[in-house]
VEXMAR-493772 format. One record per residue (C-alpha): x, y, z. Coordinates in steps of 0.5 Angstrom, whole numbers, plus 500, padded with zeros to 3 digits. Each point is the difference from the previous one (the first is absolute). Layout:
# VEXMAR-493772
XYZ/...
This chain:
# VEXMAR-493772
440504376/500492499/507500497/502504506/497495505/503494496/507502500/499502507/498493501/506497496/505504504/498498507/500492497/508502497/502503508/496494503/504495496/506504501/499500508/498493501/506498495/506504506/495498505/504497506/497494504/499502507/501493502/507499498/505501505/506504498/506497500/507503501/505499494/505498506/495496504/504493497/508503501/505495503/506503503/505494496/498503494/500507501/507500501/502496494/496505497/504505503/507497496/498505495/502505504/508499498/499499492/501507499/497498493/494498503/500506505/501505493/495498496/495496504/499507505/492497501/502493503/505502506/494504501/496494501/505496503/501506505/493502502/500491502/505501503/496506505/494496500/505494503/502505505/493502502/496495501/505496505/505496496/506503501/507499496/506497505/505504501/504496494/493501495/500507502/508502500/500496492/493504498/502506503/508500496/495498493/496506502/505506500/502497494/495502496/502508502/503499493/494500497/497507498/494498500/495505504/494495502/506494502/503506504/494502504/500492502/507500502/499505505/493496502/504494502/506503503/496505505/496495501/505493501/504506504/498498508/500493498/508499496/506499504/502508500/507499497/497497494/495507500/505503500/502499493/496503496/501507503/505502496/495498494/494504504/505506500/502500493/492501499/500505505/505504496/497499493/497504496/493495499/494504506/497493501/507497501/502505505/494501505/499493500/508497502/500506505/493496503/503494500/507502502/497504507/497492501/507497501/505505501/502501509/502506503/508499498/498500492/495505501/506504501/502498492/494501496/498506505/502505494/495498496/495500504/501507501/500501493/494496499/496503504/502507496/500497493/495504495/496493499/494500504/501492501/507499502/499506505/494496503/503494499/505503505/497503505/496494500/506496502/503505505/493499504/501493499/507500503/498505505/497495503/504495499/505500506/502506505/507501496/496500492/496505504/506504502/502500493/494503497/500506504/505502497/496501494/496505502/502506495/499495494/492499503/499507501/503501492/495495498/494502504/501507494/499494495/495501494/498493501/494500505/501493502/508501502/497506505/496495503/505495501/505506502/494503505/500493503/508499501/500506503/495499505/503493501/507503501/497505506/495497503/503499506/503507500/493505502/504507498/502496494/493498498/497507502/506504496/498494493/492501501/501509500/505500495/496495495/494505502/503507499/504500493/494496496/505495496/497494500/496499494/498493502/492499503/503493503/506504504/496505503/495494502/507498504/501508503/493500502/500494504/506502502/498507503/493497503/506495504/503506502/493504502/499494505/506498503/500508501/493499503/502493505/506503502/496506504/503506495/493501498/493500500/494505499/500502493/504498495/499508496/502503507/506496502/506503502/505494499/503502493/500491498/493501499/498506498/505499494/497493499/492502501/502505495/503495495/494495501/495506498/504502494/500493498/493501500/500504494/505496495/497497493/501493503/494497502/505495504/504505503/494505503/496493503/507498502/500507505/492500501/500493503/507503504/496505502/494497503/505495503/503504504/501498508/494505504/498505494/496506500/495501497/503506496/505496499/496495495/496505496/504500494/502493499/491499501/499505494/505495496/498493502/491503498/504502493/503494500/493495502/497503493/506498497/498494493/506495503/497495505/507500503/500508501/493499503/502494505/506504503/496506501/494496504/504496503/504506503/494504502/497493504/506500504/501508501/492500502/500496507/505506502/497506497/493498497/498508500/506501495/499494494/492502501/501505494/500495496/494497502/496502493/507496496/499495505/492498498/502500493/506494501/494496503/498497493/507500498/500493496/507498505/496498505/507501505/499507497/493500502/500497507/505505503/497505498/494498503/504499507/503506500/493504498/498496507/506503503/499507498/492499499/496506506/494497503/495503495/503496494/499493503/494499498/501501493/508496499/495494503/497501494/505500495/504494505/494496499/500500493/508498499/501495506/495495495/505501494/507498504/504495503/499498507/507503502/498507498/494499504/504498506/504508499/493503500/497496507/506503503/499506498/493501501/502498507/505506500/494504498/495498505/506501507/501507496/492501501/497496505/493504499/499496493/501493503/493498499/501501492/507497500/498494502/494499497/505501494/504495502/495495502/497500493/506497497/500494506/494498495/503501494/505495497/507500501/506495503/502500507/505504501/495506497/495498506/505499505/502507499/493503500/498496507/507502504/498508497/494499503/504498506/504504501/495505500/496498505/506500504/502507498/493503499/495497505/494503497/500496495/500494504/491497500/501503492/506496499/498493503/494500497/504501493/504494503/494496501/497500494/507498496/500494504/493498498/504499494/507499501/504495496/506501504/501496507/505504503/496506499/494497503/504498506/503508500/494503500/496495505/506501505/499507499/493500501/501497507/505505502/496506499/492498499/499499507/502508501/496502494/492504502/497495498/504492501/495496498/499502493/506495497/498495504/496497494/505502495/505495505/496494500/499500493/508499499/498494506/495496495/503502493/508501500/506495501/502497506/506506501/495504499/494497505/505500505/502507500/492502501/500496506/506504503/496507498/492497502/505499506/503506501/493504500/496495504/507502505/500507499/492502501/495495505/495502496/501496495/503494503/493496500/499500493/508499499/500494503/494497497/503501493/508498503/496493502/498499492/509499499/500495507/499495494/504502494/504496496/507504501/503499506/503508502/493502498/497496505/505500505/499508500/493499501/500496506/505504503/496506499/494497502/502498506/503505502/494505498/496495504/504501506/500507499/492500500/500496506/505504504/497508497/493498498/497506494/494504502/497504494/499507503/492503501/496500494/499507502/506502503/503507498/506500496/505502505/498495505/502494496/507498501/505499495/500494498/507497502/503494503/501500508/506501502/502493502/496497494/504493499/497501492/503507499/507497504/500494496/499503494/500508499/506500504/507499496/507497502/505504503/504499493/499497493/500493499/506501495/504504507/498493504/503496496/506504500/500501508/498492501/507500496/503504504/499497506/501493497/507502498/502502507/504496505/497495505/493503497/497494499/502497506/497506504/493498505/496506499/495501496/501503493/496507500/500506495/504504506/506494500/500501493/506504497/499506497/501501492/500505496/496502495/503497494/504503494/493500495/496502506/504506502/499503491/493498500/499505507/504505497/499501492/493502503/492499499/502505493/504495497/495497494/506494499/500498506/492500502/499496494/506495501/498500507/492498498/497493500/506495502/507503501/505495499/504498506/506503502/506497500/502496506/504506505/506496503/502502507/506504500/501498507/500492498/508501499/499501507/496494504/506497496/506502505/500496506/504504503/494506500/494495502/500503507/497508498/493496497/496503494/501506496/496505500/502503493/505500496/502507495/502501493/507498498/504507501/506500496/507503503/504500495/501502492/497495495/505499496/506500505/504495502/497497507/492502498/497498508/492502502/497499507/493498501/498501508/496495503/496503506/499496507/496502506/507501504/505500494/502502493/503495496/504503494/502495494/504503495/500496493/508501498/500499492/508498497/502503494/507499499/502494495/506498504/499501508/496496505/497503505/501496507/498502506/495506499/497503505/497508501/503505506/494503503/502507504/495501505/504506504/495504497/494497502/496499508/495496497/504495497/505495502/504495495/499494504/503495494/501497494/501495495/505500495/499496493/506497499/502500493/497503493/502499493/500503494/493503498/496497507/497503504/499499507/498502506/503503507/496502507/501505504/496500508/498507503/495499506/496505502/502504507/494499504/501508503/500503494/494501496/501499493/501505495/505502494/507496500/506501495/505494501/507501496/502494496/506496497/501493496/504496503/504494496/506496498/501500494/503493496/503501493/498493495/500499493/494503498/500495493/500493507/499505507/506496503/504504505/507504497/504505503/498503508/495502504/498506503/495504504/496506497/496505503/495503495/496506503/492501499/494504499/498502507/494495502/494505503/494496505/495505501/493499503/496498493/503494500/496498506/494501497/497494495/496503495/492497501/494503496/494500505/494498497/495506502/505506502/495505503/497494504/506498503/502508501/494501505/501493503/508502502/498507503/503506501/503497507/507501497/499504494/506504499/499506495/506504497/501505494/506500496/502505494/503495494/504503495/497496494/498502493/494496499/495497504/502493496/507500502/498503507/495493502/504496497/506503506/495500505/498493499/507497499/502504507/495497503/500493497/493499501/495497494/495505496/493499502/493501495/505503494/502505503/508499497/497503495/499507499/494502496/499505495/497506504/499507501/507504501/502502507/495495503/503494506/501492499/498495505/505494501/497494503/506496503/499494504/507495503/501496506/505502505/506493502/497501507/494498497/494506499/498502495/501507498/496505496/501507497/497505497/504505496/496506496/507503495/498507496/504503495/502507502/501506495/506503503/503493499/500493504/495496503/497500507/499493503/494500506/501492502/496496507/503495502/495495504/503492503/497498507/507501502/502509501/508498499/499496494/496506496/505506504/505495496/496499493/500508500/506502502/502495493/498506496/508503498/
């Protein structure tokens, strides 16, 4: 035993020697053997190349020289044109070598030096590339054909165009996928390189039949490019591959599985099919769900993932539908590759937001992959197990969560958090459970990014779940006890002032607010003055005791702290002066107290309960607005917020409002402190900008750009309405696309025959537009002031006069001649008077308006889905969503979403509307709306927008 032990011991001395004697030092910086080339020398080097001696027997040198060579190219030190012509002539000499590896280098340079040479000098060596591609040698003959494809152009196509079709059906699987290869490279190419590979059809279709897997797949894949823009094609291409079984090669079938799943949801979004995929009529998809079930039994563990994740993928899927592929994806989660488990999980998290009862079968799998040792693996599976978990099961996955989110990284436990929110929006009842779980891990340690993530899931909680309201704010007290993070303190103090005061039993923050007074940061400090503040407001019951602690900040070293308190105190004082408190009788009955609420002209609840009729950021912007305006500053009456122009809700702002409460991105990106929005430019700055319009005052709002032509054409032109008070002014932004024309004098012709509302009163030409400008030409419509506004459709027409120049100097050559080029027609409908502004409490401002000039109405909609039909109304009506509601929840089926909209009319009331959407059985939707505004017209006007 000792003599084992002793050589042992000798063995792991001889490997530790061995280690430390290869052992790399860490410290040294590796430095590439090419790091001190310079160019002179290469090229001297480069001579060899015209030694045919040299270039016979020396093969490893030439090499040498022309990966320098490669390395000069691409790092920036380029040959001129005589360095390149010499090397390159010096290159195609060494074709005479016989050499494998000097080849291969051959080929290299000059695919690589192709785009950058003179063409006429690339053009050489293609007798040389062609001699290769007709040789015996397999490498030879593939990577000439590579090369060739790069530098040849639709006339030489022609030329060699034999051998490719040759190529493409040899018995070599490498020259064949060399080919194939090439020919999707030239496809690409240019349109009449394109034209010519078409042509190649019957030799692709060959080469799919090939014994080589690898050529299948590359056949499969130029097939599909060839037809991609032909429906039938591709349809005919997906059902003859799926019905004669010939393609051998997994990879080639990943391709037909994607295809057909393509095929079932162009299918689905163009209307010719829904309900279920086992029971459709269309012949397009009963053939290719039944591919995609096939494919599910194939040996291939790539292909049968490949049609399971096809399946769950698919657009508005049955449960029924989604059986099969289910089973397959369990098996796949106690597969031993980390890989396939991964695949499996993570196409389970995602089908489990849709159907969570379908993937809830493979809750027991699901559990087992908790401990997986890939904590990727681990955390979906714990996100999916929230999302498929029922109510009883909380309980015990809490457990086995709380034990796991110790062991990971702070972005794994971020997926958690809002999963567990989820969770708790599915079963409110287990609020009070959720939440304290969450709150254990606010005392635990962990970044900012995994504490931001939990405050803005309590959050949003309390704002979807109000009877977690007392629990969770008290949660939130006692993590700002402790509280690291400034912009989280000053987070949850805002929010303590906001929904403390409406709780049972206000005072009891008010301790855990003033600590944050005596102990915090001066950010921090100033935050807890505005929430005393706002409590002291909001109940006079607690106003005495408030000012005595708000007084203790009059003398704080920081000057927003202190000047918070004295504006609070002396507000409050005046409020106590003006309203004095009286505590209710000792004795008195619970129902003869009173509310504890502010008076209704209280000056603390106005000055500090009250909020602006807009957001600072939308202040800013109208303060703009109105600065922008001409003779605005000179103007003698005072600035008030109903002088202001209206703006809209910005681009930001109008995602945030529709992606909905449930959007956990932007609920967390949302959270703490958002980053400031881009600057909004005023389209209607180009405007102010024209003397000749400063007469019709502010816009009241401008539209998207609409386009009235093709993008692609000749004269691309878009049309951006400005909406006055009296006038519509149109400006039509005209882009030149023609290298050898100038457009002078452009201007478009309005027809306003058709319209009684509008009347073209002028407009302005721009006087000339070169090559790739874009400028811009107006049109005025004045409103006729009998008629009443609604839809309109003008005819259009560009009007020029086109100058031929040099497109190489822009000097006029040649004749001048006018030119007219018709236009889409321009509709003004009723939407674009209507400026998208949220209000901040929808249903306060719902009673506040009445229903004096309600207008109800009923329509029957042919829309397939509730999302495309809110989507509509809102785009009708051109009103903002409010509270979320552009968003549909996931709910229980035949059951009706509530739209919140609020707008702002041109004549300057605001308009509100209710519209209740159901889904019918039979097929359609039917829409209740009630419009209310304080004007009967305007709302008959906004319900007469649905269409």
């Amino acid at each position: 035993m000792a003599d084992d032990n002793g050589g042992m011991s000798s063995m792991l001395k001889e490997v530790q020697e061995l280690a430390e004697k290869f052992k790399v030092e860490e410290d040294i910086d590796y430095v590439s053997p090419y790091a001190q080339l310079e160019k002179a020398t290469v090229l001297q080097e480069a001579r060899i190349f015209h030694d045919p001696t040299a270039v016979r027997e020396n093969p490893r040198k030439c090499c040498t020289v022309i990966a320098q060579l490669l390395h000069l190219q691409n790092t920036g030190q380029y040959l001129s044109s005589n360095e390149a012509t010499e090397v390159f002539f010096g290159v195609t000499k060494l074709f005479m070598s016989d050499d494998a590896s000097l080849r291969r280098m051959v080929y290299l340079f000059i695919k690589d030096v192709a785009e950058t040479c003179n063409p006429d000098d690339v053009i050489i060596v293609t007798s040389c590339l062609t001699k290769d591609m007709t040789c015996d040698v397999d490498l030879y003959r593939g990577n000439a054909l590579r090369v060739l494809v790069r530098i040849v152009d639709a006339a030489m196509l022609g030329a060699i165009e034999r051998y490719v079709k040759q190529a493409i059906v040899d018995s070599s699987g490498q020259v064949s996928s060399s080919a194939l290869v090439s020919a999707s490279h030239l496809f690409v190419s240019s349109p009449e390189c394109a034209a010519v590979v078409r042509r190649w059809i019957p030799e692709t279709q060959e080469a799919t039949r090939s014994h080589h897997e690898m050529v299948q797949f590359h056949a499969m894949q130029l097939l599909y490019q060839i037809k991609s823009h032909d429906r039938l094609g591709v349809s005919k291409l997906v059902t003859q591959f799926s019905q004669n079984n010939s393609l051998r090669s997994p990879l080639a079938l990943v391709l037909l599985v994607r295809y057909a799943a393509k095929l079932l949801h162009d299918e689905a979004s163009e209307g010719r099919h829904s309900g279920s995929y086992q029971s459709a009529t269309s012949t397009v998809v009963v053939a290719g769900y039944a591919f995609l079930d096939a494919s599910l039994k194939h040996k291939s563990e790539l292909v049968v993932y490949e049609a399971a994740r096809a399946i769950c993928n698919l657009s508005r899927p049955e449960p029924q539908d989604l059986g099969a592929a289910i089973s397959v994806l369990q098996l796949f989660l106690s597969s031993p590759k980390p890989t396939v488990r991964f695949a499996a999980i993570r196409t389970l998290a995602a089908i489990a937001n849709a159907h969570p009862r379908v993937v809830s079968k493979c809750n027991e799998d699901l559990e087992a992959l908790i401990a997986d040792s890939n904590r990727s693996i681990a955390t979906l599976a714990i996100t999916t197990l929230l999302k498929t978990g029922s109510e009883n099961s909380i309980d015990r996955l809490l457990k086995q969560i709380s034990a796991f989110l110790t062991e990971i990284a702070d972005e794994y436990k971020i997926t958690v958090v809002r999963s567990l929110q989820k969770l708790c929006l599915t079963y409110p009842a287990k609020h009070r459970v959720l939440v304290g779980f969450l709150s254990n891990f606010l005392r635990e340690e962990g970044g900012f990014d995994f504490k931001r993530s939990i405050v803005n899931s309590i959050i949003s909680l309390i704002r979807s779940v109000p009877e977690s309201t007392e629990s969770s704010l008290m949660h939130l007290c006692e993590f700002i006890e402790d509280c690291e993070f400034t912009s989280l303190s000053t987070q949850i103090l805002h929010l303590l002032g906001e929904l403390g005061p409406t709780t049972t039993a206000p005072a009891r923050y008010i301790r855990f607010i003033y600590n944050r007074v005596i102990l915090e940061s001066s950010a921090v400090r100033a935050a807890a003055v505005s929430a005393l503040t706002k409590f002291a407001a909001s109940c006079p019951s607690l106003r005495q005791s408030i000012l005595a602690l708000l007084k203790r900040s009059l003398m704080d070293e920081d000057d927003e702290t202190r000047d918070r308190a004295a504006i609070a105190v002396a507000t409050l004082e005046a409020a106590l002066e003006e309203f004095p408190y009286v505590a209710p009788p000792e004795d008195a009955e619970a129902e003869d107290i009173p509310a504890d609420k502010p008076h209704e002209n209280d000056p603390a609840a106005y000055v500090f309960l009250e909020s602006l009729p807009m957001s600072i950021d939308k202040l800013e912007r109208s303060m703009k607005a109105y600065m922008s305006t001409a003779d605005a500053m000179q103007n003698a009456d005072p600035i008030t917020f109903d002088a202001l122009p209206i703006v809209e809700d910005t681009v930001q702002e109008l995602v945030r409002e529709t992606s909905g409460d449930d959007d956990m991105e932007a609920e967390m990106a949302n959270g703490a402190a958002d980053d400031k929005a881009a600057e909004a430019v005023d389209p209607a700055s180009v405007i102010y900008a024209i003397p000749e319009l400063a007469s019709l005052g502010r816009a009241f709002r401008s539209s998207l750009p609409v386009y009235l032509t093709e993008t692609e054409t000749e004269y691309v032109v878009t049309c951006t309405k400005h909406i006055f008070q009296s006038h519509v002014v149109l400006q039509f932004s005209v882009q030149n696309t023609i290298d050898n024309q100038r457009l002078d004098n452009v201007s478009v012709l309005v027809d306003d025959s058709d319209s009684e509302v509008f009347s073209a009163s002028g407009e302005i030409a721009c006087p000339s537009i070169k090559y790739g400008e874009t400028k811009n030409c107006f049109t005025i419509l004045e409103h006729n002031e009998n008629a009443q506004l609604g839809p309109s459709h003008f005819t259009c027409e560009l009007r020029f006069t086109v100058t031929q120049v040099d497109p190489a100097t822009g000097e006029e050559e040649g004749n001048t001649f006018e030119e007219e080029y018709p236009l889409e027609d321009l509709e003004i409908s009723t939407s674009d008077f209507m400026a998208k502004i949220a209000s901040p409490d929808f249903r306060k401002a719902w009673e506040a308006i009445g229903n004096e000039n309600e207008v109800l109405e009923k329509f029957a909609l042919q829309f397939k889905s509730l999302e495309d039909a809110v989507t509509a109304v809102v785009d009708f009506l051109g009103m903002q969503p409010c509270d979320g509601t552009a968003t549909v929840k996931a709910a229980t089926p035949g059951k009706p979403h509530m739209l919140h909209l609020s707008g702002v009319f041109v004549s300057g009331q605001q308009v509100l509307s209710r519209a209740q959407i159901a889904l019918q059985s039979a097929g359609g939707v039917v829409l209740k709306i009630a419009v209310r505004s304080d004007d009967a017209d305007v709302s008959r006007m906004v319900a007469d927008c649905i269409r």
